[in-house]
C-alpha positions in Angstrom: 6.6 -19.0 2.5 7.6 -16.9 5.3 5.5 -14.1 7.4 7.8 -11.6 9.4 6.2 -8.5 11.3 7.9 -5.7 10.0 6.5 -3.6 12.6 9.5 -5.6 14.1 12.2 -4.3 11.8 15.5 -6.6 14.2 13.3 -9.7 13.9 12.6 -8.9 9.9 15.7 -8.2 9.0 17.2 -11.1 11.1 14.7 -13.7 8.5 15.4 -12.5 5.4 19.3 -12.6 5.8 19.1 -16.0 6.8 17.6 -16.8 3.9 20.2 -17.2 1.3 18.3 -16.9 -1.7 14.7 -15.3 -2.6 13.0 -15.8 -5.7 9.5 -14.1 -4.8 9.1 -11.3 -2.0 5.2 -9.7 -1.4 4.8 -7.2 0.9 1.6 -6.7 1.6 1.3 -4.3 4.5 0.6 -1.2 5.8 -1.6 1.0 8.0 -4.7 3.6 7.3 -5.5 6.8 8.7 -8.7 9.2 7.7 -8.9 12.8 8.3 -8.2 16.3 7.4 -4.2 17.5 7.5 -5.4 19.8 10.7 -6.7 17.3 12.8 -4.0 14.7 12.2 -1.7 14.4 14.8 2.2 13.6 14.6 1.9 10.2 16.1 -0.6 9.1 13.3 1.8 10.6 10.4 4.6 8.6 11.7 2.9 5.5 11.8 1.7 6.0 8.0 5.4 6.7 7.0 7.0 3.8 9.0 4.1 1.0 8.1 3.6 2.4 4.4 7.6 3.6 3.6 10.1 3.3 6.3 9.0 -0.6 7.1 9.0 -2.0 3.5 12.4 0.2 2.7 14.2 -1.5 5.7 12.7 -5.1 4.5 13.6 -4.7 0.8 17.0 -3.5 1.8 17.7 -6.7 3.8 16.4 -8.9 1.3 18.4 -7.5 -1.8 21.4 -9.6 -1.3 18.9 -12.4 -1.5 17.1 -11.4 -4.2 19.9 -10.5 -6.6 21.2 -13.7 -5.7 17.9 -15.7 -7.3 17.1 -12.9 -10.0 14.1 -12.4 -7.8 11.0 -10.3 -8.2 9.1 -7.9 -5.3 5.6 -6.8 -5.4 4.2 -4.2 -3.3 0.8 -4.1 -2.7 -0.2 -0.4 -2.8 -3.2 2.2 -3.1 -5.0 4.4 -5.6 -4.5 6.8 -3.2 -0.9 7.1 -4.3 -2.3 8.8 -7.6 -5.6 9.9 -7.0 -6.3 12.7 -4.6 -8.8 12.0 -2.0 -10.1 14.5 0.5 -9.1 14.1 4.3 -6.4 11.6 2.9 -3.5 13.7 3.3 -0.9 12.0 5.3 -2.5 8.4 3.8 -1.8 9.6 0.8 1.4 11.2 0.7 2.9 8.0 2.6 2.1 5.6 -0.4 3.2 8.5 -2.6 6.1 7.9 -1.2 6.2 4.2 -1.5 5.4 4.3 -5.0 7.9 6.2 -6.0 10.4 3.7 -3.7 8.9 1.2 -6.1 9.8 3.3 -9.1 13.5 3.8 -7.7 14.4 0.6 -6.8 12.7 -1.0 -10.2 15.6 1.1 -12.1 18.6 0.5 -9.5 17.6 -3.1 -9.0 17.3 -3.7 -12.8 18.1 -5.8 -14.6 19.1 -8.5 -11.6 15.7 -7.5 -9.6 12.4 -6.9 -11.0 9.7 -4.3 -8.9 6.8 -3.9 -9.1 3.4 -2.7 -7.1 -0.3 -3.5 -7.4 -2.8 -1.4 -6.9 -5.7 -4.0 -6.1 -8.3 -1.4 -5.9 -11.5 -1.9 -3.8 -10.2 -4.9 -0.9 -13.1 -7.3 0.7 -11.7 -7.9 4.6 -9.5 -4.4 4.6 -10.2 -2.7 7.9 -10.9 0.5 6.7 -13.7 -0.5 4.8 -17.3 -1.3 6.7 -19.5 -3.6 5.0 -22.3 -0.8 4.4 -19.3 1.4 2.4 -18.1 -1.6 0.7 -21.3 -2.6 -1.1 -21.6 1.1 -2.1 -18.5 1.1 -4.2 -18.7 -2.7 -5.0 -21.8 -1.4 -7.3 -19.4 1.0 -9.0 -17.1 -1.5 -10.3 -17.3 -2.9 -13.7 -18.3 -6.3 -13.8 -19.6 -5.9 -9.9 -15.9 -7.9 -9.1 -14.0 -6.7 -6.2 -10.7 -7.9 -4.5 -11.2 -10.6 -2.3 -9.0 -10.6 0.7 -9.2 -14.0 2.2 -7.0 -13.8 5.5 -8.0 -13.8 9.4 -9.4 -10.5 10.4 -6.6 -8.0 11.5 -8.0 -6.2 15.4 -8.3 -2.1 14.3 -4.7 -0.3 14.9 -4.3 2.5 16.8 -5.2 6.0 14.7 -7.6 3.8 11.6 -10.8 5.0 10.6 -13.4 2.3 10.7 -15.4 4.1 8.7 -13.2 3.6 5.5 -13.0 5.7 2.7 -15.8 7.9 1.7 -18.6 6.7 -0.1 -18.1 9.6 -2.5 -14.7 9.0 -3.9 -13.8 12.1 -7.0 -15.2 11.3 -10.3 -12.7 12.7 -12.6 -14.2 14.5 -15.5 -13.1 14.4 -18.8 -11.4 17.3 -20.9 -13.2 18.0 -23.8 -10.7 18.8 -26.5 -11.1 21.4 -29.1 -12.3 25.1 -29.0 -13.7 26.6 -26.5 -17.0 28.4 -27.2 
């Protein structure tokens, strides 16, 4: 088990091509940001795209020789928020758009030597962007009352996230009824 930084993208690079061969790479990273498209500024839209897309793209290309070399398999850890529209989660959402569909690429031009997929873990115990308050809120909403419980040393707040976390009142979607209308 290795941890790299990929906020430090020489030092990355530099582990994963010493490693020969990789049978199992996680990434697990990534950054937050909260708030309408108008009042978010350049500096926090390129720090969604490089922690969410540009950092995990310049990691898995390093690591290919190593994992076509083992038959390896990658796992992203990624967001509903990828799929699900959320309101003043713009440039959140659009950057893990992006890396799923870098998942979805690389699954077919990897294949069959490479396997990739992502998780979407849902609601995350010990993620910054959710407060304690915010968390039980949507912890009640879950089936089964059984969250994801992320057991790792706190991470200090980056520069641009939200404390606050995602709003307590995420979309319900409603369902189609089918049939005539009348």
């Amino acid at each position: 088990s290795v941890a790299v930084d990929l906020g430090d993208s020489e030092a990355a690079t530099a582990v994963l091509r010493g490693l020969g061969q990789l049978d199992l790479l996680v990434l697990a990273s990534g950054t937050y940001a909260r708030g309408p498209l108008g009042s978010t500024d350049d500096a926090t839209v390129e720090a969604l795209l490089d922690a969410n897309v540009a950092a995990p793209l310049r990691v898995l290309r390093a690591a290919e020789p190593a994992l076509r070399l083992a038959g390896g398999s990658v796992v992203l850890l990624t967001d509903l928020a990828a799929t699900q529209p959320w309101r003043d989660h713009a440039a959140y959402a659009a950057s893990k758009a992006a890396q799923r569909h870098l998942v979805r690429c690389l699954a077919l031009e990897w294949a069959p030597h490479v396997r990739v997929n992502a998780v979407a873990p849902g609601l995350v115990q010990g993620a910054a962007a959710v407060d304690g308050e915010t968390f039980e809120a949507l912890a009640a909403r879950i089936p089964g009352g059984r969250p994801f419980f992320l057991h790792a040393r706190a991470m200090p707040p980056r520069a641009g996230v939200d404390p606050r976390g995602p709003p307590a009142n995420l979309p319900v979607r409603k369902r189609r009824r089918r049939g005539r209308r009348g």
